[in-house]
N, C-alpha and C positions, 0 to 999 in steps of 0.2 A: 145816645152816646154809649159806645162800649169800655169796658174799663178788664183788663189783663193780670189775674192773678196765676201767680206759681207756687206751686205747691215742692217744699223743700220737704221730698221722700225719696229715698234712698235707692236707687236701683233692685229690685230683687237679687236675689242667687242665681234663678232663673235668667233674667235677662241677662246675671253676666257666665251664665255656663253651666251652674249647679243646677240639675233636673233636679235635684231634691226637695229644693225649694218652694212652698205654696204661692199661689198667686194672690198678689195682694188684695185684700178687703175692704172694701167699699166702706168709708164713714161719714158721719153728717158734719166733722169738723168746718171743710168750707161755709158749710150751710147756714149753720150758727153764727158764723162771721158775718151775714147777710140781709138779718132783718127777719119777721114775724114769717113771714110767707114766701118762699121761693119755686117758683117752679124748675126742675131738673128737666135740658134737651139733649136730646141723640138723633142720629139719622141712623138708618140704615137703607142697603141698598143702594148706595150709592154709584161703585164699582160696577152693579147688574149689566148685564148687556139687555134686556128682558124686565118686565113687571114695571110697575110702579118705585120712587124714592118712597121711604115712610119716614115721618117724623113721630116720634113720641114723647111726651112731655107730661110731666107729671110733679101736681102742684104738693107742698107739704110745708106746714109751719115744724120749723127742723126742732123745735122745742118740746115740741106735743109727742114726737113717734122715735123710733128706734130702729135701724137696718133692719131690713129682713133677712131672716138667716139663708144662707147662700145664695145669695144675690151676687151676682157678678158682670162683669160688663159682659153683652152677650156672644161677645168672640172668645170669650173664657168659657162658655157653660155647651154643653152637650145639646144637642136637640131636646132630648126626653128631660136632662135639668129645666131645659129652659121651660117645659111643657110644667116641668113639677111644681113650679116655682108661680106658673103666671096669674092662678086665681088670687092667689095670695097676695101678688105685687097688687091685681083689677082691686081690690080692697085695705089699700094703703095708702097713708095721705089723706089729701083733701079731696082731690078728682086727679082725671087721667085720662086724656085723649092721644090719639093715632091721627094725624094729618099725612093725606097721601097727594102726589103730584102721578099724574102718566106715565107710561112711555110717552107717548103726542108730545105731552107737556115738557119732558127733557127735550124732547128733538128740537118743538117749537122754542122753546125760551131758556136751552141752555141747561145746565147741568147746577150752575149756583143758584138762576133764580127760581129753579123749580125746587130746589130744596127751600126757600125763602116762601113758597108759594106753601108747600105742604107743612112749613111751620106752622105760616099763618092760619093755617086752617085746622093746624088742632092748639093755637091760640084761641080763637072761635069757636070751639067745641068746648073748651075750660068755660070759655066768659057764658055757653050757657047753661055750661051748672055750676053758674058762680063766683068762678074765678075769674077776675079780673087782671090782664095780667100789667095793666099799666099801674097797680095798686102791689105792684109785687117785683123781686128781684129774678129776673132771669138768668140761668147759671148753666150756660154752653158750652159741651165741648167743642176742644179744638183750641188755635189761636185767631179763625179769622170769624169775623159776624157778618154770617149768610144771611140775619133773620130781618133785621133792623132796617135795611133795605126792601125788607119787600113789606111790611107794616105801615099804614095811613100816620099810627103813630108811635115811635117805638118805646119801648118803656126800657128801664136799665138793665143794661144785658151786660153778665160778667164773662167772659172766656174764660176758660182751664183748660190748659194741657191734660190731657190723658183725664182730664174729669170723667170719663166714664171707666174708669178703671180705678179712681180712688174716692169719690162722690156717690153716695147712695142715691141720691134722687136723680141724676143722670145714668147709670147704672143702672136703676129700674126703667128709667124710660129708654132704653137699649134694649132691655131685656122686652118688652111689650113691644115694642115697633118692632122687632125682630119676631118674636110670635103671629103678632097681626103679619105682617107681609110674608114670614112662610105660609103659613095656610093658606093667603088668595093664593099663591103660586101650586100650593098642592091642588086645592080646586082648578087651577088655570091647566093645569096637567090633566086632569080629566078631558078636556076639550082638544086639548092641543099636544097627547104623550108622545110624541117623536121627537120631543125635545127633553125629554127626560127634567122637566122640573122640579116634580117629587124629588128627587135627589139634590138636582144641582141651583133650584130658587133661584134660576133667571139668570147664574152667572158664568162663566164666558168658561167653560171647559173643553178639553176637545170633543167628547162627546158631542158637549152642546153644538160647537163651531160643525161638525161637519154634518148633522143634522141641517141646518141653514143651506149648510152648500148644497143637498139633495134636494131639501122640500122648501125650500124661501124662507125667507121671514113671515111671523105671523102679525097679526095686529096688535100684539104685546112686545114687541120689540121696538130696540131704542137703534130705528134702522140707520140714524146718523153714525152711530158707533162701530156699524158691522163691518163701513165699506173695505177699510184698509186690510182688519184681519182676514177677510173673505178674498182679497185682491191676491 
């Protein structure tokens, strides 16, 4: 059972026009609302046309720890932020796994259940070191729950809007699933550089698109997605 919390925070300056304004900061206030142990999820990679979904999640009693300083959802931070930042996030909390799903696996089973798929599996990577996550509150961005559906059993799963922009433990696990799945993608570019991954991590630019149209799709493509743009 999922349950839908809102968080009454103000629109930035930024979002309503003032560039001057900072991006807002991640706190453990949801967290604390939630019980001894919560683990924080993010996907990314979603959008890709290319690589793998990655899920990352990352568990923390919100009582015990404190934000890490500049930590931010990882559409907020720079490449080399998110690099500066990731050792620090890998040793905060309690544990911290990266669950990945395909290309194959979007194609074959959709684009929801493979996120539901690569959740589950870094649910599974927590339970073996430890965490258990039916012994814990799970605190998802977003409004819909991917996760719960694709779990044998699911344990309390909270939504929040924009949690990854105002939740530190979702916020880190953005920032980590965002680190892990650039780098297989730089590595995937060693194999495979006419597609300029090193730069664009799988997703859909014109660069990328007319690479496709000369050289094909490669085995890391989500070739159900190509057909229309390439049409």
């Amino acid at each position: 059972m999922s349950d839908v919390v809102e968080i009454g925070r103000t629109r930035s300056a930024r979002a309503r026009g003032a560039s001057a304004a900072p991006d807002p900061v991640p706190t453990l206030d949801v967290e604390l609302g939630l019980g001894r142990l919560v683990i924080g999820i993010d996907e990314v990679g979603r959008g890709a046309i290319a690589g793998p979904v990655a899920v990352g999640a990352v568990a923390i009693d919100p009582a015990a720890v404190s934000p890490l300083a500049g930590v931010r959802d990882s559409k907020l931070l720079t490449e080399a932020r998110r690099e500066a930042i990731h050792d620090a996030l890998m040793a905060w909390g309690s544990a911290r796994a990266v669950g990945l799903a395909s290309a194959r696996e979007v194609d074959e089973l959709g684009i929801i259940a493979a996120l539901g798929l690569a959740g589950r599996r870094a649910l599974d990577a927590l339970l073996e070191r430890g965490v258990d996550a039916l012994a814990s509150t799970v605190l998802l961005d977003g409004i819909h729950d991917w996760l719960s559906p694709a779990l044998p059993r699911a344990p309390r799963v909270v939504t929040v809007a924009k949690a990854d922009r105002d939740c530190a433990s979702v916020a880190s696990a953005s920032v980590i699933a965002k680190v892990h799945r650039d780098r297989l993608m730089v590595t995937a570019d060693g194999d495979h550089p006419v597609y300029g991954w090193r730069s664009n991590k799988g997703y859909g630019s014109t660069a990328h698109y007319e690479a496709i149209r000369e050289h094909g799709a490669s085995p890391l493509h989500r070739v159900s997605w190509l057909r229309a743009p390439l049409d």
